[in-house]
C-alpha positions as semicolon CSV with decimal commas, in nm:
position;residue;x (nm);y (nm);z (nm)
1;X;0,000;0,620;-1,314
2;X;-0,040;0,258;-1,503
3;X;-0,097;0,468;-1,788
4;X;0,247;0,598;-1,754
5;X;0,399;0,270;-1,678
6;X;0,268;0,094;-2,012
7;X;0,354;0,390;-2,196
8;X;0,716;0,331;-2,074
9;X;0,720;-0,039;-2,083
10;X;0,615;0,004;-2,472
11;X;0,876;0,208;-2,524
12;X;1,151;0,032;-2,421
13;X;1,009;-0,319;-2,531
14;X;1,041;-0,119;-2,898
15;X;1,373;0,007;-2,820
16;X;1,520;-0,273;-2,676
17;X;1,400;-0,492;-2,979
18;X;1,571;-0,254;-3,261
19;X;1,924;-0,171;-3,340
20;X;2,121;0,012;-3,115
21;X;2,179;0,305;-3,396
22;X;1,842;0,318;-3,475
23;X;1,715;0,450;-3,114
24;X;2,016;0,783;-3,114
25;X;1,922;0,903;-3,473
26;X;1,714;1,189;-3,527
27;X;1,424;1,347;-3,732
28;X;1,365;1,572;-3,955
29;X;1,310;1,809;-3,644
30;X;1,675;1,724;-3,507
31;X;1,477;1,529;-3,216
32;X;1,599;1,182;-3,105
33;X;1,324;0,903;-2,966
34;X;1,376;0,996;-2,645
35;X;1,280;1,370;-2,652
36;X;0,996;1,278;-2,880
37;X;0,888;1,111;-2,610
38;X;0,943;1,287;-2,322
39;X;0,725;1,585;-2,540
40;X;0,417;1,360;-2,598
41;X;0,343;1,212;-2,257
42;X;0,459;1,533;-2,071
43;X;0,115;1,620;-1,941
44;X;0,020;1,262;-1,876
45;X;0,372;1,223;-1,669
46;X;0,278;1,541;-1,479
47;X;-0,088;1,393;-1,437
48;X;0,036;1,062;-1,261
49;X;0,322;1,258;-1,105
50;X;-0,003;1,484;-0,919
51;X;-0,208;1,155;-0,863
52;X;0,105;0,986;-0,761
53;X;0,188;1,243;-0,485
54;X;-0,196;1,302;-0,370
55;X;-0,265;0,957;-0,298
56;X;0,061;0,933;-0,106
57;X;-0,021;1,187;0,105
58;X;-0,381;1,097;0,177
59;X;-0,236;0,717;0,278
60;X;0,081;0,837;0,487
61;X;-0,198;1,022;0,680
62;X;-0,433;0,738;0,712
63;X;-0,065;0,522;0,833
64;X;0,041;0,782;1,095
65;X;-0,320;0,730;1,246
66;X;-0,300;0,407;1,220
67;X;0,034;0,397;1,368
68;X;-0,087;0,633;1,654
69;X;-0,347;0,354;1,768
70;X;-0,114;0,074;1,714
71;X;0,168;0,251;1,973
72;X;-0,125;0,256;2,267
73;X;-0,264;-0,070;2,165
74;X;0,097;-0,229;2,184
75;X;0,160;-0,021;2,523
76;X;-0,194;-0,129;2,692
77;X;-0,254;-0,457;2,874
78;X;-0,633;-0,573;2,847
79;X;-0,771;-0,650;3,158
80;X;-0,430;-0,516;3,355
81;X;-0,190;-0,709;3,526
82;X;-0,178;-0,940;3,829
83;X;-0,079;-0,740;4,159
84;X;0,116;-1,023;4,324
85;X;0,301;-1,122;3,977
86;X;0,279;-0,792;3,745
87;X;0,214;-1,064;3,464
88;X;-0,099;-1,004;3,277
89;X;-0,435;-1,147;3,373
90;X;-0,542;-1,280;3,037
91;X;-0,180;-1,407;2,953
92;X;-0,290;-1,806;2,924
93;X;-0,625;-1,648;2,705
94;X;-0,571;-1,737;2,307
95;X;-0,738;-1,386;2,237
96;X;-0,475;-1,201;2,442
97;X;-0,196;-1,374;2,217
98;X;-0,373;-1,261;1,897
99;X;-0,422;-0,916;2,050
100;X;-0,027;-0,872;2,104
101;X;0,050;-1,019;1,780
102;X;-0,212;-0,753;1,599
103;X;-0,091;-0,488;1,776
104;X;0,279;-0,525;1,674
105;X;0,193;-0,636;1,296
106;X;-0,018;-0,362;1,274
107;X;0,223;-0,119;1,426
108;X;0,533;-0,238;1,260
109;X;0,357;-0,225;0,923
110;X;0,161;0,105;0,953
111;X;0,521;0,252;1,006
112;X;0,702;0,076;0,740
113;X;0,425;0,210;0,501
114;X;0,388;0,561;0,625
115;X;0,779;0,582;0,592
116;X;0,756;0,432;0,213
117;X;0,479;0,672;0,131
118;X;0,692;0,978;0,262
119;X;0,948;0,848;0,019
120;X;0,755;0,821;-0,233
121;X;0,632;1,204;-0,195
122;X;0,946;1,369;-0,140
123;X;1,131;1,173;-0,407
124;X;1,402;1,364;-0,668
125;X;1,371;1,130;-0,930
126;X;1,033;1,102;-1,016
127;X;1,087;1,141;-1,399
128;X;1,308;0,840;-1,396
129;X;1,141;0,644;-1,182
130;X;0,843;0,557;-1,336
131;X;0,874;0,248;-1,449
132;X;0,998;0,034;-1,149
133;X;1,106;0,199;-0,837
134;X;0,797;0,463;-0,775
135;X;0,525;0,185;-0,863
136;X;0,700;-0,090;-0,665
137;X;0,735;0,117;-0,364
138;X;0,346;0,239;-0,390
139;X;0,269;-0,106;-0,417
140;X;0,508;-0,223;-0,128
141;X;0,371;0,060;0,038
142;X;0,038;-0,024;-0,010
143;X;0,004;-0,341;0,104
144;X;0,167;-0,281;0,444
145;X;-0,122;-0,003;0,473
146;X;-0,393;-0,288;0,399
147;X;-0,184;-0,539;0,609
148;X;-0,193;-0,287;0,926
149;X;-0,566;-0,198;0,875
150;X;-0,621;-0,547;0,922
151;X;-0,422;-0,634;1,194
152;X;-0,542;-0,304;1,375
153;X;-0,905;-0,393;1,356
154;X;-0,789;-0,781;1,442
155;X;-0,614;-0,643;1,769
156;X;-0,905;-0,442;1,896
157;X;-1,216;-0,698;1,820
158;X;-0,954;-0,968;2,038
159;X;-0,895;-0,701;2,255
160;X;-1,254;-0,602;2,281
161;X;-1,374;-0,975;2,284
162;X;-1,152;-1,026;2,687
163;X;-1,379;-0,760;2,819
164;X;-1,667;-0,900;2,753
165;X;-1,873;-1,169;2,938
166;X;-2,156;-1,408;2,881
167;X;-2,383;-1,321;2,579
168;X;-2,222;-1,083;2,501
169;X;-1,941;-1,209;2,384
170;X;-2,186;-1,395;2,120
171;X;-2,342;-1,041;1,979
172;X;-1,975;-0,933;1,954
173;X;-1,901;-1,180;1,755
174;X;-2,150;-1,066;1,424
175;X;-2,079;-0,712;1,503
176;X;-1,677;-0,781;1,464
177;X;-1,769;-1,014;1,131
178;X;-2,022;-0,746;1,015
179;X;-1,698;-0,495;1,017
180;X;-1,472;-0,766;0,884
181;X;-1,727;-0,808;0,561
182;X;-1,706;-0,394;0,562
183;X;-1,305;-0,396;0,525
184;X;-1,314;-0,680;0,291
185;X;-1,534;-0,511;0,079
186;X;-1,318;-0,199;0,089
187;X;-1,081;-0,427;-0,007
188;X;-1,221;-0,634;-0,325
189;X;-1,336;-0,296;-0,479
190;X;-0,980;-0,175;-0,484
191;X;-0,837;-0,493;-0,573
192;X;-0,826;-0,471;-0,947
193;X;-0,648;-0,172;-0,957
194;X;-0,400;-0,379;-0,712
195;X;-0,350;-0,652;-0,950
196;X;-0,298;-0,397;-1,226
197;X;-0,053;-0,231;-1,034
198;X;0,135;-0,624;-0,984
199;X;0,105;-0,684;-1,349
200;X;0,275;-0,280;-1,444
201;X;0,568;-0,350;-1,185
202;X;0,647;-0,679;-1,240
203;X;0,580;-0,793;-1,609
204;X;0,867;-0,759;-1,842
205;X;0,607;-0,823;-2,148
206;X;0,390;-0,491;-2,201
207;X;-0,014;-0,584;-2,227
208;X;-0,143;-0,482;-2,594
209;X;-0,456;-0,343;-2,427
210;X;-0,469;-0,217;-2,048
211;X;-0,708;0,018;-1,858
212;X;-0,629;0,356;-1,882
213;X;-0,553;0,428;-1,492
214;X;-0,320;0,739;-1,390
């Protein structure tokens, strides 16, 4: 897909920098620019169009589960609730703050990107779209999928950390930073396609060279 993008970009840096008659006359083959080319980059517009679609598919399922675990998180009350009160037993516990918090970022934001991803899949206007409004959504889209696997796995190691006493709570500890370093990981190794993605949508200035993504 940021193979598409620069392709665009390029093309309407050059088009934007000539004459306004030069970019409506045509060849020798009665063509103008823009069916030249529209014919030259069909297959790699239908290759992003495929990777576009796939990925958004495989992340709106990976947001509906998230979104699934965020509902009963939200819904649940760690350690119940006071019989004589009804008001939670952990309430005045910093961990049970950060474990409502989580659980509504992480729900909130798994269902803002699982919506943005459906967008993105059953979208019209694909051909047109390529240069600013599919690759900003992905990206919005995207980080609201990082942002709730984060606050998911923050909600259930503060969850997880109430119901736990003693030593415990110590061993808990490296096992949650252990699966912290995990996600983080997960994170970095995808991040330079992220960046890529920032500089595709938001720079007005094509890059002379770029990696050749989809």
């Amino acid at each position: 897909m940021l193979q598409m993008q620069w392709e665009v970009k390029w093309y309407q840096y050059v088009q934007n920098s000539l004459p306004p008659h030069f970019v409506v006359q045509k060849n020798r083959d009665r063509r103008t620019p823009d069916e030249i080319f529209q014919i030259e980059h069909q297959r790699l517009e239908d290759e992003s169009k495929q990777w576009l679609n796939s990925t958004s598919n495989s992340c709106s399922f990976i947001a509906a589960l998230i979104a699934t675990v965020a509902f009963a998180s939200s819904a649940s009350v760690p350690g119940g609730v006071k019989q004589d009160t009804g008001e939670p037993v952990f309430e005045n516990h910093l961990a049970f703050s950060i474990f409502a918090m989580a659980s509504l970022v992480a729900l909130c934001c798994s269902v803002i990107s699982l919506l943005i991803f459906l967008a993105i899949f059953i979208s019209k206007d694909q051909d047109k779209d390529f240069t600013t409004n599919l690759p900003r959504n992905f990206l919005f889209g995207l980080t609201s999928l990082f942002i709730s696997m984060a606050a998911m796995l923050t909600c259930f190691c503060s969850g997880n950390f109430l119901m736990l006493k003693g030593q415990l709570k110590y061993a808990a500890i490296l096992v949650y930073a252990l699966t912290g370093l995990l996600m983080a990981y997960f994170v970095l190794k995808h991040f330079p396609l992220f960046i890529d993605l920032l500089k595709a949508t938001f720079r007005k200035v094509p890059e002379r060279i770029y990696k050749e993504y989809l």
